[in-house]
N, C-alpha and C positions, 0 to 999 in steps of 0.2 A: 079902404080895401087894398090886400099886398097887391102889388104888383106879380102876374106868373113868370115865373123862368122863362127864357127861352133859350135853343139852342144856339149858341155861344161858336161859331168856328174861327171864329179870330186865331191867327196866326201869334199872337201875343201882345201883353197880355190875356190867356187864354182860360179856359173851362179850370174849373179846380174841380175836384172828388166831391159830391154830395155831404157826403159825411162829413168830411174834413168841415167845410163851412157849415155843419148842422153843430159840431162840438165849437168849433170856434165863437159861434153866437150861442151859446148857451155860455161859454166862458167869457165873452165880450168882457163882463161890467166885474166880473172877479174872477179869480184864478181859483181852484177848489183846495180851501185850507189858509188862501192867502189875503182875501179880500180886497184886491186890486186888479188890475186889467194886465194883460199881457204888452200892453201899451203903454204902462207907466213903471212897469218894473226894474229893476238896474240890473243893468249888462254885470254888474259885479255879486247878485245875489247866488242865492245856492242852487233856485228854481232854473236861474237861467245858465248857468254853469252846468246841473243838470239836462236840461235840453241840447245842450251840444255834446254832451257825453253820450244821451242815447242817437241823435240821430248819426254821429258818427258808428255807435255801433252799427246800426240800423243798414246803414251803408255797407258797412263791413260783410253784414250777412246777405244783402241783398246782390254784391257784385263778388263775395269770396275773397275780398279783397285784404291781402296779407299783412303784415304790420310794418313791412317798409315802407309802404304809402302811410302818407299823413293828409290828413284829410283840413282843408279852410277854406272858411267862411270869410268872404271878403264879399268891396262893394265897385262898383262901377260897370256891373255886363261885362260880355264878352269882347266891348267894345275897348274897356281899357284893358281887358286880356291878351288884346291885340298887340298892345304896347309893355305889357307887364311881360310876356313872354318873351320877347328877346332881348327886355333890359335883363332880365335875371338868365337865360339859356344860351343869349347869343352874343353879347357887348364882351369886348376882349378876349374873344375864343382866338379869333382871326380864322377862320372858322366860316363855311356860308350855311345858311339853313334851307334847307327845300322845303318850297311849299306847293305842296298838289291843289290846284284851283279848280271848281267845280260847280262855282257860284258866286255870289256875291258876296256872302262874307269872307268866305276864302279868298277873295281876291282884292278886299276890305284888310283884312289880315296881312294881307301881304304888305300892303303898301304902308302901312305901321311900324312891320319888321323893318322895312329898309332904311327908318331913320337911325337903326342900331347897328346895325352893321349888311352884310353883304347877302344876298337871297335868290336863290335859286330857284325858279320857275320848273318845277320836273314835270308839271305838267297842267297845260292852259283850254280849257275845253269851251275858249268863246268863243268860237268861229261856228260851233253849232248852238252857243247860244244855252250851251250851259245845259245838254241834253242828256249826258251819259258820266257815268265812271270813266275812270284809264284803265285800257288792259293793261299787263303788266307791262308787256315789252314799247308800251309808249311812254312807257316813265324814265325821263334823263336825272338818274339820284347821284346824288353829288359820293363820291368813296369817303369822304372826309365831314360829311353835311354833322354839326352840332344836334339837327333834331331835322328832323319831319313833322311837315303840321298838316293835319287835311281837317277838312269839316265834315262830319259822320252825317249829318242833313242838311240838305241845303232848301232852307224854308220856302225861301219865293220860287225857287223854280222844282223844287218836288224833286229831288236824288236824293237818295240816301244810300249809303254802306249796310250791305245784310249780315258780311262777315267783315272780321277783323285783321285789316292787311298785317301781312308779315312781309315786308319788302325787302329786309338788309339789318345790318349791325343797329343804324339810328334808329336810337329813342322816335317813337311817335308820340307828337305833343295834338289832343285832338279837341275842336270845339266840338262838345258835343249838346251844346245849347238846346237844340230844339228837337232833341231823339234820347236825351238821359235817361236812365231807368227805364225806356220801352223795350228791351231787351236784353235776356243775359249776353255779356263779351266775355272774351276771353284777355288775360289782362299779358298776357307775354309781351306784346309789341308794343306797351305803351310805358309814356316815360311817365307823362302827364296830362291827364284828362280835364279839361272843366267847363263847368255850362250856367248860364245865367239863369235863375229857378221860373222866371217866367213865362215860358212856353208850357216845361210837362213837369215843373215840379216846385211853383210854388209862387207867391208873389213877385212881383217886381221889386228890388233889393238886395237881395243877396246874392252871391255869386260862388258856387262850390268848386273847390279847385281839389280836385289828387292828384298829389307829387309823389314821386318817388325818391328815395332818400339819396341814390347817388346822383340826382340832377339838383339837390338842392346843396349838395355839396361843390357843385358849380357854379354857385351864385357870386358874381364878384363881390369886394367889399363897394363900402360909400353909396349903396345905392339910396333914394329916399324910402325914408324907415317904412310908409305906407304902401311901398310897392316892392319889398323885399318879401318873399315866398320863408324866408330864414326866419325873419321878425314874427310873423302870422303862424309858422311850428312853435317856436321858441314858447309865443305868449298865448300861445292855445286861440288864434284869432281878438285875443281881447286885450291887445295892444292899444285900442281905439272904441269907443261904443260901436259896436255891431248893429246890423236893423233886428232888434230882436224882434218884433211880432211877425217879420218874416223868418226868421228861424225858426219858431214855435210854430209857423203853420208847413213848414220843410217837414218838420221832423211830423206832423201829423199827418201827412201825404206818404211818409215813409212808413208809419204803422200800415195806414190804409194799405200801403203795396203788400206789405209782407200779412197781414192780418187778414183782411178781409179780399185782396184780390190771392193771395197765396204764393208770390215771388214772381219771378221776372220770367220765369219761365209760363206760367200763367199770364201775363203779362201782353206777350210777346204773341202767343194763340190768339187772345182776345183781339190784338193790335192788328195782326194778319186777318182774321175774319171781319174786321170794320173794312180796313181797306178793301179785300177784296170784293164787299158789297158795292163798292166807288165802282171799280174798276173792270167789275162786268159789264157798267151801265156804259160805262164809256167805251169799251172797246165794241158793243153792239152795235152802237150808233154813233160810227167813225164821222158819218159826213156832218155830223148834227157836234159832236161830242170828238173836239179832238186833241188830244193826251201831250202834254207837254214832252218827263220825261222818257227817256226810253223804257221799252215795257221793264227792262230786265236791270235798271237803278229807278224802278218806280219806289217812292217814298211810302210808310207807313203810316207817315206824321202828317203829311202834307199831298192832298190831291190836285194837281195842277191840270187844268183843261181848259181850251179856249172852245168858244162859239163862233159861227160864221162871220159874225160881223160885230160890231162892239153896241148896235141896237139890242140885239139877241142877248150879247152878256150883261145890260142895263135893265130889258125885261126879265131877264133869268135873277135877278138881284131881287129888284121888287118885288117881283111875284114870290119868290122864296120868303122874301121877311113878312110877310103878310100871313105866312105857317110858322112865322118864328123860328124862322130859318137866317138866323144872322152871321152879319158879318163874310160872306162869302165873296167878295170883291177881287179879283186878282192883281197880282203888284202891278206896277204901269209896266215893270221889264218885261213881261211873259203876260199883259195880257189874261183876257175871258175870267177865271174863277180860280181860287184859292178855297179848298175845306179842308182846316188844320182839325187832325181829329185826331187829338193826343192821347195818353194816356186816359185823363178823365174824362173824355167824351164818350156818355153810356151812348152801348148799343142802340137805345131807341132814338137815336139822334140822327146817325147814321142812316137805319133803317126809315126815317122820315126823309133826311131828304135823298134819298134812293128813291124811292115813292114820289117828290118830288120831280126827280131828273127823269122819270120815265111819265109823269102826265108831262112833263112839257118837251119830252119829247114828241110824244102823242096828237099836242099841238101844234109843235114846230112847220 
């Protein structure tokens, strides 16, 4: 007998699209026309040259994204984007980079940059523990800063960016790891965007990056060939074997966007009515249910809330999985509960454990 689904809130590896894994296992053991698996096909055939052709289309339509960005597929997370970013935007500028820190990868990130050169702190929000955005006038931005980096979500402790800062002249280089594709942006303020597919867009593997074409014109020479941004345009990412059966399930998360959910603008409605199902329970029942970040950089991606006591957030776990309600644990920095409920988390997941959070409040 299968095993039933259950709902999946993991913070990442996270929920994919129903559909997406209902075509993927029907294509498991062969491709249609090809007689092989997407798992044993070569990075250098037509099929798979094809699949990075649409899903960068795919891309293109889903963010309006114009033809000076070049769009690659690369591997390591955002964790060696951490380090790929200022070997190619910052090494040899003489030059400092500001990085807005706002959480943990952000401040992850930072400490990366400074093995390359010099990094400017514009703005550090640990003294509250990583609770809020910067307003503007708390931001110290460098006149001369080579980029600005900030993190558009920040997973563990639940902030997210709802619009798209325009702060200055610098390029903004943005991990958008764990919020890509939940909403349309606007792309003026950014140099370079990129997000590891694991959270809202796809297995663990691949890693998408959009560059724009006057930052990659900044690239010094002599860097290693595997982490030049220049090599990865040049050779259309296939410099290297790719993870291809995670690009093939990239690009089928990207029809699902455009296809069956109807673009990013759909997207975005869907994303805001899950959360705010979260987010009533919690602001009802402040002494029972209480809210990590500030109401007003509260996350779409990511619900952060603590319980009275870590008894409370240990019954609130158990009693959850036992409706199939997984994975809700919260990071040890912030404590009580974490429910990442990304793109693919349907509605009726949401609306279960809201249903949940109100009998045990009931209990509490």
């Amino acid at each position: 007998m299968d095993t039933p689904r259950v709902f999946n809130f993991s913070p990442g590896p996270a929920t994919l699209p129903l559909p997406v894994l209902e075509q993927a296992q029907r294509e498991m053991l062969s491709l249609p026309g090809l007689g092989v698996s997407a798992m044993e096909i070569s990075h250098r055939s037509k099929w798979f040259e094809g699949v990075l052709d649409e899903t960068t289309a795919n891309f293109k339509k889903l963010l309006h994204l114009p033809d000076e960005f070049s769009v690659l597929y690369m591997q390591g997370g955002s964790r060696l984007q951490f380090s790929t970013v200022p070997m190619n935007l910052l090494r040899g500028t003489g030059k400092p980079a500001d990085y807005v820190i706002t959480g943990t990868w952000g401040t992850t990130a930072a400490v990366e940059a400074r093995r390359e050169g010099t990094v400017n702190v514009a703005f550090d929000n640990k003294a509250e523990n990583y609770r809020r955005l910067p307003h503007r006038d708390e931001l110290k931005l460098s006149p001369d800063a080579a980029y600005v980096h900030i993190t558009s979500n920040e997973t563990i402790q639940g902030v997210q960016y709802q619009v798209d800062p325009e702060w200055g002249a610098a390029p903004v280089v943005c991990d958008a790891s764990s919020d890509f594709l939940c909403r349309p942006i606007h792309l003026r303020p950014y140099g370079m965007i990129y997000a590891c597919a694991q959270k809202n867009l796809g297995p663990a593997g691949v890693t998408v990056v959009l560059v724009r074409s006057d930052l990659l014109e900044r690239v010094p020479q002599g860097l290693h060939s595997m982490l030049d941004y220049r090599l990865y345009a040049k050779e259309k990412s296939l410099a290297n074997t790719p993870p291809v059966f995670a690009c093939y399930i990239v690009l089928l998360v990207t029809r699902w966007l455009l296809h069956d959910v109807g673009g990013l603008a759909h997207m975005h409605e869907r994303n805001r009515k899950k959360a705010a199902l979260l987010y009533e329970v919690v602001d009802r029942f402040p002494d029972l249910y209480q809210g990590h970040a500030d109401p007003a950089c509260r996350s779409l991606m990511n619900v952060t809330f603590r319980l009275p006591s870590d008894e409370h957030a240990t019954r609130f776990v158990q009693e959850a999985a036992k409706r199939s309600l997984c994975e809700l644990k919260g990071h040890r920095s912030v404590g009580g509960i974490r429910a990442s409920i990304y793109n693919a988390m349907p509605i009726e997941g949401v609306e279960a454990l809201r249903e949940f959070m109100l009998d045990f409040a009931r209990r509490a």
